[in-house]
C-alpha positions as CSV (number, residue, x, y, z in Angstrom):
1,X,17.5,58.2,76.2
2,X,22.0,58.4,76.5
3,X,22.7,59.8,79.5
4,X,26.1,61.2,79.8
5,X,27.9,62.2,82.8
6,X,30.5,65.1,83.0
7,X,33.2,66.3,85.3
8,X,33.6,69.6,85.1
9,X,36.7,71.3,86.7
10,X,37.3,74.6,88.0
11,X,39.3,77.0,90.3
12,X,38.3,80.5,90.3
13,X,35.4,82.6,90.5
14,X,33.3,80.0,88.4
15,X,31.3,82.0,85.9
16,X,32.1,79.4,83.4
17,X,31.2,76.9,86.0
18,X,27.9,78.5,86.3
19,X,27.4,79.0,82.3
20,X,27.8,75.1,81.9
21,X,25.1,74.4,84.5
22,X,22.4,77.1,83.4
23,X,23.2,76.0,79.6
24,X,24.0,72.3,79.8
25,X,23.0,70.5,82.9
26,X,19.9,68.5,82.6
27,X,19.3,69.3,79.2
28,X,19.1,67.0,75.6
29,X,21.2,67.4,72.4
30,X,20.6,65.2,69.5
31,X,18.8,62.6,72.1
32,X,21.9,62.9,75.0
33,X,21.1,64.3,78.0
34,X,24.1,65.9,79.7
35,X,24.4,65.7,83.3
36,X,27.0,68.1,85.3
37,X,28.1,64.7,88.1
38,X,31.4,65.7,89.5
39,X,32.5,69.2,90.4
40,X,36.1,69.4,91.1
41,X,38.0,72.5,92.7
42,X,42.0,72.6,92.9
43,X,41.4,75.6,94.6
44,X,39.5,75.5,98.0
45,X,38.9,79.4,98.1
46,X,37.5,79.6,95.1
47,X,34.4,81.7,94.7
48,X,32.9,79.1,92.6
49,X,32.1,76.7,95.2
50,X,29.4,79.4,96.4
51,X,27.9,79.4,93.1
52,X,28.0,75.9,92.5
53,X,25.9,75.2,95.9
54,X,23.2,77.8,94.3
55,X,22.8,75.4,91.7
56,X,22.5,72.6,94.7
57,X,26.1,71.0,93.7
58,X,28.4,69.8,95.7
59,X,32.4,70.2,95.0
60,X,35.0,68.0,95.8
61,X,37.9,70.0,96.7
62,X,41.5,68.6,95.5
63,X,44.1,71.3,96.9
64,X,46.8,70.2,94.2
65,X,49.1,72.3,96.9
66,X,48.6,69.0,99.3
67,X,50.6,66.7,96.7
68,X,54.5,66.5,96.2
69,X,54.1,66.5,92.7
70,X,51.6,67.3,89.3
71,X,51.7,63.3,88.7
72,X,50.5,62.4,92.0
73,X,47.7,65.2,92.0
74,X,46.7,63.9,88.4
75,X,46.1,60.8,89.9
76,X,44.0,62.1,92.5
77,X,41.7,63.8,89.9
78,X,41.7,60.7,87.7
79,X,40.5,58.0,90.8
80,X,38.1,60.8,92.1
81,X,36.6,60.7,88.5
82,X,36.2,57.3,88.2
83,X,34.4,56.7,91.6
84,X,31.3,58.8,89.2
85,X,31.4,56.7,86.2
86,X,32.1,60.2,84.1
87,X,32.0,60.1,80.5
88,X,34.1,63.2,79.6
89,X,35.6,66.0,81.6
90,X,35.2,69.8,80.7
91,X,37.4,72.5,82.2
92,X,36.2,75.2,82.9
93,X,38.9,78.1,83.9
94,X,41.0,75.0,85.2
């Protein structure tokens, strides 16, 4: 069976967040099983972080206030991704 690995990003309250792991995580389309990998937060207040550990996921936290500029935060979010071997990134209320 394909397994692929997503990212997903968020930043506020996380009810998408928790939509894609009650809906998606863990389960098969068409012979793929999805698998939510990376949780990324921009925002380290967000109340989405509290639902994510309900699920039993962590959340790296990437404060984009903590970088001098978008490009230099992008990077940050691309390297972070690419320690997880992720396949494809969702965003949800990023």
């Amino acid at each position: 069976m394909v397994v692929k690995n997503i990212a997903v990003l968020f930043s506020g309250s996380g009810s998408n967040l928790q939509a894609i792991l009650e809906k998606v995580h863990g389960k098969i389309f068409k012979g793929i099983k999805i698998n939510v990998a990376l949780l990324i937060c921009n925002n380290p207040d967000a109340k989405g972080i509290e639902r994510a550990k309900k699920f039993g996921r962590d959340t790296v936290i990437i404060n984009h206030r903590a970088y001098a500029s978008r490009a230099e935060f992008d990077k940050a979010l691309v390297e972070e991704s690419n320690k997880s071997s992720i396949d494809s990134t969702t965003l949800a209320g990023y």
